[in-house]
N, C-alpha and C positions, 0 to 999 in steps of 0.2 A: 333511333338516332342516338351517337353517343352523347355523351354532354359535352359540355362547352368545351374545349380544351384538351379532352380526351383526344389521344393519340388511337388513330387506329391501324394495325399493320394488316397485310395483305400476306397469306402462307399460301404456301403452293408443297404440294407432294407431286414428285414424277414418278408416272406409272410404269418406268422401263424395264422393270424386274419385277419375279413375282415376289409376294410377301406372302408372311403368315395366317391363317382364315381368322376369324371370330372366333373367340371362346366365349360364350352365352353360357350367364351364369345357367344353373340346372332349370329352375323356373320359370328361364322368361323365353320366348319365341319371339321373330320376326311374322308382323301382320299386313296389311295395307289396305292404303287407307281408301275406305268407302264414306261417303256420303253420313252414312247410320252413327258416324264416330266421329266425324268430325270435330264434333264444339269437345267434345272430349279432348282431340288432340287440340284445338285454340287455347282451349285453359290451361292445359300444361304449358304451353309456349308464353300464355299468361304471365303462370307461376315460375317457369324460369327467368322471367327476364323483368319480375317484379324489383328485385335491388340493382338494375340496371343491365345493358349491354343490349339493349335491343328494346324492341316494343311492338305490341301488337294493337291493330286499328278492333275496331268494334266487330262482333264474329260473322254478321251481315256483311258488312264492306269487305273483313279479311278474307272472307269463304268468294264472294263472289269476283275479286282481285286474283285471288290464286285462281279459279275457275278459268280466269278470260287472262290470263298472261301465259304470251305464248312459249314463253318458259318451261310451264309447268307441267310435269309427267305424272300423272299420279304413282306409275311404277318405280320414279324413283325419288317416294316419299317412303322410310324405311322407319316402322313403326316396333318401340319393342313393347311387348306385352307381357302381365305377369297375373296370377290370379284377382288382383283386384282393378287393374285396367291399365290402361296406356303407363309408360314409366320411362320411353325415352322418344323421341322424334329427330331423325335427320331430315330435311325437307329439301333439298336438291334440284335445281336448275339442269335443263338439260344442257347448257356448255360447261357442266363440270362445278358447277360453283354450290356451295354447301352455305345456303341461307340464313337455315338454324339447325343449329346441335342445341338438342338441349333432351339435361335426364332429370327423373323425377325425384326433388330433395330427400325421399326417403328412399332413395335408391343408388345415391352418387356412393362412388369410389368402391365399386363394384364393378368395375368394365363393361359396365353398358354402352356411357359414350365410345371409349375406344370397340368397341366391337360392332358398334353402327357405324363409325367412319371407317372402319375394316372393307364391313361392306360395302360401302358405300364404293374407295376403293376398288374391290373384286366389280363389283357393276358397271363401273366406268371403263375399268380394263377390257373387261371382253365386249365393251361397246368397242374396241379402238380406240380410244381417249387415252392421253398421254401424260395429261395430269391433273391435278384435284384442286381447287382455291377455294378460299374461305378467309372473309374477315374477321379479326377478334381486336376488341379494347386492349387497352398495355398494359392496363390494370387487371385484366382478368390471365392474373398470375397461371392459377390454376389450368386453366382452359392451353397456355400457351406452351404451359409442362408439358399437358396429354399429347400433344400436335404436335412439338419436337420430338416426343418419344415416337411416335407414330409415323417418324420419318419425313416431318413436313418442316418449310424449310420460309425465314421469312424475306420476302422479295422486295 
């Protein structure tokens, strides 16, 4: 939940054209998520949203909440991985909505996030899906750079 007063906007990208693929740095790959990795990916979602902009319930409630919403695809939760373990997570709804973006602090400003909303993106497209949304704080400056570069658009 944002805090009190925080503004939250509402970005949309439309998928009418194609765009550029992902460029993943050399090290990391696209995974998906099992069961085995889970608290793995809870904790990162943790550690992003530790100085705010979101928040996560206890990893019992959040694991068994994503389980049973009927939202939730596991194929398009878009996990990036690098030698030492999970480093980014896009978690995605199946009407197009992007839950959380979040990358691992020792791993920002590397194109990770841009290259998981990339995909995320190409995924949606060739479902048919026309366009992409995602909420972000007005203060999470940063975050709403990457998204207008990325062609998204606030509504």
């Amino acid at each position: 939940m944002p805090a009190s007063g925080t503004e939250v906007f509402r970005m949309r990208k439309l998928l009418n054209n194609p765009f550029d693929p992902p460029s993943w740095p050399a090290d990391v790959y696209l995974t998906e998520l099992i069961p085995d990795i889970a608290r793995e990916v809870h904790d990162l979602l943790i550690l992003g949203y530790q100085n705010g902009g979101g928040s996560v319930a206890p990893f019992s409630n959040w694991w068994s909440d994503l389980l049973s919403d009927s939202e939730f695809d596991a194929s398009l939760c878009f996990l990036a991985r690098d030698k030492k373990g999970i480093v980014g997570v896009a978690l995605c709804w199946t009407s197009a909505f992007v839950k959380d973006l979040v990358v691992h602090p020792r791993r920002r400003n590397q194109g990770i996030g841009a290259s998981l909303l990339l995909h995320a993106y190409t995924v949606f497209y060739h479902r048919g899906t026309r366009t992409v949304d995602l909420k972000v704080e007005e203060a999470n400056t940063s975050a709403i750079r990457l998204y207008l570069k990325l062609g998204m658009q606030i509504i």
